[in-house]
C-alpha positions in Angstrom: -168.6 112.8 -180.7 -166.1 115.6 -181.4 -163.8 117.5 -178.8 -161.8 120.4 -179.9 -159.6 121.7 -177.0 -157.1 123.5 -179.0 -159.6 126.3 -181.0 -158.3 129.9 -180.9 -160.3 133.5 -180.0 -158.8 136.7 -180.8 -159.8 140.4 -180.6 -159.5 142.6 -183.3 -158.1 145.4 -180.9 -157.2 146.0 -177.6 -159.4 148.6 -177.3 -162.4 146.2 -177.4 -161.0 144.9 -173.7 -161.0 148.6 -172.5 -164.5 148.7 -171.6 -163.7 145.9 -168.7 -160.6 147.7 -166.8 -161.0 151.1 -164.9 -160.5 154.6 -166.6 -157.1 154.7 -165.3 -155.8 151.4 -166.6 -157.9 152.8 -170.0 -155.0 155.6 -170.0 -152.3 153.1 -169.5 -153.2 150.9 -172.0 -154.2 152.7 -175.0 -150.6 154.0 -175.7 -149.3 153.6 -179.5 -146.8 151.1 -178.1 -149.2 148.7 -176.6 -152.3 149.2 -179.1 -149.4 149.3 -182.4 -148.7 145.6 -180.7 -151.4 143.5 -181.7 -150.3 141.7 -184.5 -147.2 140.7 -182.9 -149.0 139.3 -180.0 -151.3 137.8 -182.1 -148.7 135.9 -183.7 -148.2 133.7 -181.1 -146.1 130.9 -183.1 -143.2 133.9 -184.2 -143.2 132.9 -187.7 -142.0 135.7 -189.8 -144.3 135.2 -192.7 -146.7 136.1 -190.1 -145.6 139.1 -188.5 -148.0 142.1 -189.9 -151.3 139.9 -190.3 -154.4 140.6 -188.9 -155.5 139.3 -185.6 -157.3 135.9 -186.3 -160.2 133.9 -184.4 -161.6 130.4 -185.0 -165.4 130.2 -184.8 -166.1 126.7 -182.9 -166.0 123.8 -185.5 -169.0 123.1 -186.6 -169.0 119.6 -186.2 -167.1 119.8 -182.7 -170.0 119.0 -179.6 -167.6 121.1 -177.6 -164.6 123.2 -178.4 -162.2 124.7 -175.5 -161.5 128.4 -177.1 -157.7 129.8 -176.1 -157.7 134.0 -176.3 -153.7 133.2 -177.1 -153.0 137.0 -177.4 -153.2 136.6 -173.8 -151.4 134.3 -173.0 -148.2 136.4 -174.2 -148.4 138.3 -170.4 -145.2 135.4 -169.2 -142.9 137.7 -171.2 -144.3 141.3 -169.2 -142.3 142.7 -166.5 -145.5 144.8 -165.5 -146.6 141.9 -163.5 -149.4 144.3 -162.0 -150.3 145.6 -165.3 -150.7 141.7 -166.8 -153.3 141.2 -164.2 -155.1 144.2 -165.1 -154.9 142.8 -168.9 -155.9 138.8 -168.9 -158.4 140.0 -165.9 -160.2 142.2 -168.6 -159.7 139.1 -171.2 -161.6 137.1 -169.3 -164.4 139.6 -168.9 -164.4 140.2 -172.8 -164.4 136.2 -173.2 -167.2 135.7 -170.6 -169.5 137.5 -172.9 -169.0 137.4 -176.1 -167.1 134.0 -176.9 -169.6 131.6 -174.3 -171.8 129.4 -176.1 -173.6 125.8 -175.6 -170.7 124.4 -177.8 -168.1 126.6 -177.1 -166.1 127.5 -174.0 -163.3 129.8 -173.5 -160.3 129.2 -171.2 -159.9 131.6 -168.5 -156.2 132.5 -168.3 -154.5 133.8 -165.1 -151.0 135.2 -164.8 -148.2 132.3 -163.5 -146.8 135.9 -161.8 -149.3 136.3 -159.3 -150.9 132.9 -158.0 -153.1 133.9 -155.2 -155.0 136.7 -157.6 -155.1 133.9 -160.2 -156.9 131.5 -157.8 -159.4 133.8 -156.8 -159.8 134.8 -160.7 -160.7 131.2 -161.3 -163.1 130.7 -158.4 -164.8 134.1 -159.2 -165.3 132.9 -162.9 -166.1 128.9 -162.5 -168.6 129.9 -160.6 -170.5 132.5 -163.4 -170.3 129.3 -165.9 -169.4 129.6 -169.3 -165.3 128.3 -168.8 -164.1 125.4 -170.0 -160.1 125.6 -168.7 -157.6 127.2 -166.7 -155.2 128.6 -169.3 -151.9 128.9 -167.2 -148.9 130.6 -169.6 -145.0 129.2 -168.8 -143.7 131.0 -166.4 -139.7 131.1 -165.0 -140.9 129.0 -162.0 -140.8 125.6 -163.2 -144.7 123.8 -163.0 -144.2 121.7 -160.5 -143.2 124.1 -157.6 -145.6 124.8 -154.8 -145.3 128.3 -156.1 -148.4 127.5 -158.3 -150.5 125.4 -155.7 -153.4 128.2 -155.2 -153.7 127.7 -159.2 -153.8 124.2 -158.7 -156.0 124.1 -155.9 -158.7 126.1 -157.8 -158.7 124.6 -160.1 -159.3 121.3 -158.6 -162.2 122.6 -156.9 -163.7 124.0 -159.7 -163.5 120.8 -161.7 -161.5 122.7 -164.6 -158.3 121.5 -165.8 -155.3 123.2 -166.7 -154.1 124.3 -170.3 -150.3 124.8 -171.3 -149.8 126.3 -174.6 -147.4 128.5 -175.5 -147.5 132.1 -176.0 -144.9 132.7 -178.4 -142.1 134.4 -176.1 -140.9 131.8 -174.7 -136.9 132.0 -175.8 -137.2 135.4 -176.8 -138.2 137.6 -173.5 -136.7 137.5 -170.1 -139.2 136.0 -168.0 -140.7 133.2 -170.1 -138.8 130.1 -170.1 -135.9 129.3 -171.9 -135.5 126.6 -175.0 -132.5 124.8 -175.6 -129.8 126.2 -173.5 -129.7 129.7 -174.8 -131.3 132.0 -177.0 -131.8 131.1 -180.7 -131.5 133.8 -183.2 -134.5 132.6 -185.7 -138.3 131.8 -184.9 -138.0 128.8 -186.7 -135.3 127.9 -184.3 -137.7 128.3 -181.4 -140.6 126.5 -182.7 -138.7 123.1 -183.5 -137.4 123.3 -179.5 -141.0 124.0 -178.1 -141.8 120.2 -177.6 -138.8 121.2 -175.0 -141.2 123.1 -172.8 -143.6 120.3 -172.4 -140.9 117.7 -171.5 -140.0 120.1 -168.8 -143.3 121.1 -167.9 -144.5 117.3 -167.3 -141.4 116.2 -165.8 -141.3 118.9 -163.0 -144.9 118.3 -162.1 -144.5 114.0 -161.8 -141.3 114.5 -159.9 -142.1 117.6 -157.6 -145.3 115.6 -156.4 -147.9 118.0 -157.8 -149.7 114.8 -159.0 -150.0 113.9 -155.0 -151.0 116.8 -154.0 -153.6 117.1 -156.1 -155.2 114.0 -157.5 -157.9 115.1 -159.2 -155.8 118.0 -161.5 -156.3 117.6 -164.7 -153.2 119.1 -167.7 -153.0 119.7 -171.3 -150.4 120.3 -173.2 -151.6 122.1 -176.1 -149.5 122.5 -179.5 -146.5 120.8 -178.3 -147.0 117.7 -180.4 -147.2 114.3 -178.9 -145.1 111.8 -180.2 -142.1 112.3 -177.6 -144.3 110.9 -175.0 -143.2 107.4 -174.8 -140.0 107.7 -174.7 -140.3 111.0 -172.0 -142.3 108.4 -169.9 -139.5 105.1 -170.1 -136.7 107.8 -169.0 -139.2 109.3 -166.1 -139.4 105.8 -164.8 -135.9 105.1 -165.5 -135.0 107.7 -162.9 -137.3 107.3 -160.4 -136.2 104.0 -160.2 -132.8 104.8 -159.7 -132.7 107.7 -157.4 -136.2 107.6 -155.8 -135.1 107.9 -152.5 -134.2 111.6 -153.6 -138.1 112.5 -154.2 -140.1 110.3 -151.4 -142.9 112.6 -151.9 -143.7 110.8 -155.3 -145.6 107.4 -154.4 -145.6 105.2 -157.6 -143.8 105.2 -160.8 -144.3 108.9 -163.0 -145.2 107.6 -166.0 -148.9 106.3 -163.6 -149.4 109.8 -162.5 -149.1 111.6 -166.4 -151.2 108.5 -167.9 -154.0 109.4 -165.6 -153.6 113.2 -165.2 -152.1 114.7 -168.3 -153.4 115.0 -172.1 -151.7 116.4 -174.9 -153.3 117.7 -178.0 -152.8 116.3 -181.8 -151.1 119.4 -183.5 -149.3 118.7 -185.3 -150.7 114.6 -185.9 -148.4 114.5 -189.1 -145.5 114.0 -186.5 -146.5 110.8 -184.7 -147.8 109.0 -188.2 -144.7 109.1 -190.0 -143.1 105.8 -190.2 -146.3 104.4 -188.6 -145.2 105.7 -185.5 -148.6 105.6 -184.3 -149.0 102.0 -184.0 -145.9 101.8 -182.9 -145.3 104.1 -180.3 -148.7 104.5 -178.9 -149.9 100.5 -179.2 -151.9 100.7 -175.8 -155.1 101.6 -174.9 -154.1 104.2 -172.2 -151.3 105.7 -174.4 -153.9 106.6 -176.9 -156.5 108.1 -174.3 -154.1 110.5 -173.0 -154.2 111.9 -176.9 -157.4 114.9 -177.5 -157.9 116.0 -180.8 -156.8 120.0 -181.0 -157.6 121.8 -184.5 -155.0 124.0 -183.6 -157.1 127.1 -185.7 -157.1 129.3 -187.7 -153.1 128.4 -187.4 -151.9 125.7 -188.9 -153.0 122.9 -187.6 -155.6 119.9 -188.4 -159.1 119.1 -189.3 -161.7 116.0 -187.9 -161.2 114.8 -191.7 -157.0 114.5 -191.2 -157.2 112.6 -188.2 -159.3 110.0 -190.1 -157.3 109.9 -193.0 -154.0 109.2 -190.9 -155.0 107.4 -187.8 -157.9 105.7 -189.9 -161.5 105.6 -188.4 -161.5 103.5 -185.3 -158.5 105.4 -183.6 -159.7 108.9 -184.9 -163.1 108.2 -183.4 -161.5 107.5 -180.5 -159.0 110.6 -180.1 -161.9 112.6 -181.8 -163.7 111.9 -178.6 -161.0 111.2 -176.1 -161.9 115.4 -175.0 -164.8 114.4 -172.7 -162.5 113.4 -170.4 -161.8 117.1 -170.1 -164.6 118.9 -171.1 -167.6 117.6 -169.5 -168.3 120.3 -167.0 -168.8 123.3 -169.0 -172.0 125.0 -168.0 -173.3 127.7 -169.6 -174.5 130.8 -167.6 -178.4 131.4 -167.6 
């Protein structure tokens, strides 16, 4: 079986989420500023040979049994300062998504804004319990992950059975707000998108040693689009730590690197990173390493096909990070 949790959904124009706000928010959103926007928010990876292009979706793969779609022009609310308006926005998003990008196979994240938690928990309860969502899509915010800032999110999530999505929006180092990369800002895209494993590192560390793991067992997190082959070596320094200085976080039970093998994913894009040098066997000789590892096309950006995993993991491992999604997608219910 096939899992794709990394599949992206776009609208063509802003004006096609219109219909879900009120008449008011209408006004406030069809300015030339905000609709002349697009295809900069669309570009959520800040390349500049992509600045200008059209929006893009991914249809699900056809060969996928389930595909988790991300609306990432979304996702790009962590770098407003209208934190009222980016409810309004992601709000009507996830009205857009719930009906026209719900399918048997296909199931679209429902993002919330990482500026207003208690809205963003009642956003997910309303919406789990329509059917049709396959996620929580949760953009970086300024609060690191693991603060209790973010436990409503968490919470509903939980209950809902849905787990959450990281993947960057594409502002992050470039708009007060979104998280920083690499101790300041950096002048070029490119810059930015060889740091972004950086937010991940963070991201995972803050929620292991800030006990979000305890206080909510059964959260599931993905990391989507950050790569993957800097795991091993976050998890030996995690444990390092802890081991050290424990007494400074009682709060976290048992060694971190337990809590991310059992509660955190992170998707293949881009695979080519952890197969060079046959890092693969390498690095990620074990059984549990290798489950925590979902298969993510990453489309229509770059990304990878069912037929690249094969090719570089060869056809016993592929089958199994091919299918390693269940463990996150088995929920999805479509509405009647």
């Amino acid at each position: 079986m096939i899992f794709d949790v990394d599949r992206h959904v776009a609208v063509q124009s802003y004006s096609e989420i219109f219909p879900f706000m009120e008449h008011s928010w209408q006004k406030h959103f069809e300015r030339k500023e905000f609709v002349g926007s697009i295809a900069e928010s669309s570009n959520h990876i800040r390349v500049s040979s992509r600045f200008g292009d059209a929006p893009e979706s991914a249809p699900a793969l056809v060969e996928a049994d389930h595909t988790l779609l991300v609306p990432h022009q979304a996702l790009t609310v962590n770098g407003w300062a209208d934190n009222v308006a980016a409810v309004v926005f992601v709000e009507a998003f996830n009205s857009f998504a719930a009906e026209n990008w719900v399918s048997e196979k296909s199931a679209p994240a429902i993002v919330v804004s990482a500026a207003d938690p208690e809205w963003s928990a009642r956003e997910i309860t309303r919406r789990a319990g329509d059917g049709g969502f396959g996620a929580v899509a949760l953009p970086l915010g300024a609060t690191l992950a693991g603060s209790k800032y973010y436990d409503p999110i968490y919470e509903a999530a939980s209950n809902a059975g849905l787990p959450i999505v990281f993947h960057f929006s594409g502002v992050e180092g470039f708009y007060d707000g979104a998280p920083g990369l690499g101790g300041g800002i950096h002048q070029t895209a490119f810059s930015r998108l060889v740091l972004l494993p950086q937010l991940a590192e963070s991201t995972i560390t803050s929620l292991a040693f800030e006990g979000v793991f305890e206080r909510f067992p059964q959260l599931r997190v993905v990391f989507s689009g950050f790569g993957f082959s800097w795991l091993p070596s976050l998890l030996w320094r995690l444990d390092r730590e802890w081991r050290t200085f424990r007494h400074d976080v009682p709060w976290v039970k048992r060694v971190p690197s337990e809590y991310v093998l059992e509660n955190v994913w992170l998707t293949t894009w881009p695979l080519q990173e952890a197969t060079m040098d046959d890092d693969w066997h390498r690095l990620f000789s074990t059984e549990t390493l290798r489950s925590r590892i979902v298969f993510g096309s990453h489309a229509p950006f770059d990304g990878d096909a069912p037929s690249d995993v094969v090719e570089q993991l060869g056809e016993t491992d592929a089958a199994l990070v091919l299918g390693n999604g269940a463990a996150l997608l088995p929920f999805v219910s479509v509405r009647a």
